[in-house]
C-alpha distance (Angstrom), angle and dihedral (degrees) to the residues before:
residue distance angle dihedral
X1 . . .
X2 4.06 . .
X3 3.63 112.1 .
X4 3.66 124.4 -149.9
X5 4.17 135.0 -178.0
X6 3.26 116.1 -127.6
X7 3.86 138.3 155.2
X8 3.93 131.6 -123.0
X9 4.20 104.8 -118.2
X10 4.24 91.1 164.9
X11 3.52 137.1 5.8
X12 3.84 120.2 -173.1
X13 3.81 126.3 174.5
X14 3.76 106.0 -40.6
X15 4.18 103.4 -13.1
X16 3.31 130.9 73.0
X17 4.12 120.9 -156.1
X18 3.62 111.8 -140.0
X19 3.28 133.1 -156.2
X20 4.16 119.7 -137.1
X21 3.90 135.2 170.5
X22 3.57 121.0 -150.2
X23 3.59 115.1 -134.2
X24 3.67 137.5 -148.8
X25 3.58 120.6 -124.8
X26 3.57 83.2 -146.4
X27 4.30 111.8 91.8
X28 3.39 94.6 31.9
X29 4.29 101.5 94.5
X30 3.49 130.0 71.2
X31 3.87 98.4 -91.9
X32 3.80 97.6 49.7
X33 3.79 90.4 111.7
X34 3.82 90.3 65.3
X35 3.57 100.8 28.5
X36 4.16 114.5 112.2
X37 3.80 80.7 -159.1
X38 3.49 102.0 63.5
X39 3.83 92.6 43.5
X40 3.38 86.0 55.7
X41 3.88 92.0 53.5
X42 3.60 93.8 56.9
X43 3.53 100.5 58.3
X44 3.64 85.0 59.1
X45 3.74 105.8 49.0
X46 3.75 114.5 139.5
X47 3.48 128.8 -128.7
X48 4.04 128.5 -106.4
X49 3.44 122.3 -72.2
X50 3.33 119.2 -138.0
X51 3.97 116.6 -148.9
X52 3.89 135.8 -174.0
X53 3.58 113.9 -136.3
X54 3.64 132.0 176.2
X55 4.17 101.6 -104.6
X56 3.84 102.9 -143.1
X57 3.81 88.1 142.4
X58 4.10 87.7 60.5
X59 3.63 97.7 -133.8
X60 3.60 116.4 169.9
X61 3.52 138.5 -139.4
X62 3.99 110.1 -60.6
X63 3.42 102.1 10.6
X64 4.29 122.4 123.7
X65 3.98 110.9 -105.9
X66 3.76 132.7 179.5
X67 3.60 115.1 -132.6
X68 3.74 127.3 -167.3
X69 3.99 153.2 -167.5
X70 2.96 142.9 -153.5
X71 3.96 110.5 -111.2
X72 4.04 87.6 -151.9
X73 3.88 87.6 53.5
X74 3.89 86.1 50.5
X75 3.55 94.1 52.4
X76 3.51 94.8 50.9
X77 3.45 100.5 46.2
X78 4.12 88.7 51.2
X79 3.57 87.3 50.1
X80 3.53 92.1 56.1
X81 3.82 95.3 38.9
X82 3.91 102.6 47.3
X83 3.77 100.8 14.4
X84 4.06 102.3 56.4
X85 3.59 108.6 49.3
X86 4.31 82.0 45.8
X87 3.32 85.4 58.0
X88 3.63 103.8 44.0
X89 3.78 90.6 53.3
X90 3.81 93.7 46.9
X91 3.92 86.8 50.7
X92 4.01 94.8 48.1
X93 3.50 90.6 49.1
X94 3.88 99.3 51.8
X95 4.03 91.3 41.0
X96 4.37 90.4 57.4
X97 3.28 78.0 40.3
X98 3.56 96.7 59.1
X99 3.89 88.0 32.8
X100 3.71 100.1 56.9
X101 3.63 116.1 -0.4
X102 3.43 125.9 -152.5
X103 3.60 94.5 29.7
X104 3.55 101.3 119.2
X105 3.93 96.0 174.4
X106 3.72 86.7 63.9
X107 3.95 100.4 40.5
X108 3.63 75.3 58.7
X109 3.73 107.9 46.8
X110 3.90 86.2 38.6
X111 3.65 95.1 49.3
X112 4.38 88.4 46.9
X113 3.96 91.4 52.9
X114 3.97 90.9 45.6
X115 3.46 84.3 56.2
X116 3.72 91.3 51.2
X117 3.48 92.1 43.2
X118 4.06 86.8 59.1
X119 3.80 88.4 46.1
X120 4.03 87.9 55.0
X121 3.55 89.4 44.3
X122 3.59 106.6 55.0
X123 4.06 88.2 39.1
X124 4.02 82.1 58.3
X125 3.77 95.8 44.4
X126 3.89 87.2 45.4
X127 3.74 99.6 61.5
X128 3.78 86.5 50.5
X129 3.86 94.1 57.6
X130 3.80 91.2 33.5
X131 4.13 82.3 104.8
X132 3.61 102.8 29.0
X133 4.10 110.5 116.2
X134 3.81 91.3 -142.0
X135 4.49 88.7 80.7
X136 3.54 96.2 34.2
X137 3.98 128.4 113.3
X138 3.28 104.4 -129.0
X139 4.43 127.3 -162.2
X140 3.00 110.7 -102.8
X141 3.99 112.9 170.3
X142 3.51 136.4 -7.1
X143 4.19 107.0 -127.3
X144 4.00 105.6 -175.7
């Protein structure tokens, strides 16, 4: 399970919406002062996230929670995010290849819409998961 910090900003009926900050790795060792790296880092720190969790803790609004994930949920949802539209431009470029070789405009345009067609795919297959407990952070404690 990954664990996260976060803090309560609204709760309404059943769900809470927490509050959470990613952080950069970077600043956090001994040579951070010094490091053109971790300078770097800061001047592109992201905002908070705000999430909405199902409360069955009962935190309320301000208090320090622990949220986590399931790591097999991550993995799966990477998969689907990175790994599908690679794959359906590396298949639509080796079918027009197979289809006409040597036309390299095609391999190309073929291997662009397969990539697309990946993009589509995995915006499809998120909307059906959107809901499904399996990729959602749930509450786990309330800290303060």
């Amino acid at each position: 399970m990954i664990k996260e910090p976060g803090t309560v900003v609204r709760t309404e009926g059943r769900f809470a919406w927490v509050e959470t900050r990613q952080k950069s790795a970077c600043g956090s060792c001994a040579s951070a002062e010094g490091c053109g790296t971790s300078s770097l880092a800061s001047l592109f720190e992201r905002d908070a996230t705000v999430l909405r969790v199902s409360n069955a803790v009962g935190a309320r609004v301000g208090q320090q929670v622990t949220l986590g994930l399931s790591e097999g949920g991550l993995v799966r949802a990477a998969f689907l995010v990175y790994m599908i539209p690679l794959l359906g431009m590396i298949i639509g470029g080796l079918l027009m290849q197979w289809i006409a070789p040597g036309s390299e405009g095609l391999v190309i345009a073929a291997s662009l819409l397969g990539f697309a067609a990946g993009f589509v795919f995995v915006r499809y297959k998120g909307s059906k998961l959107e809901n499904d407990a399996r990729y959602q952070p749930v509450l786990l404690s309330v800290d303060s």
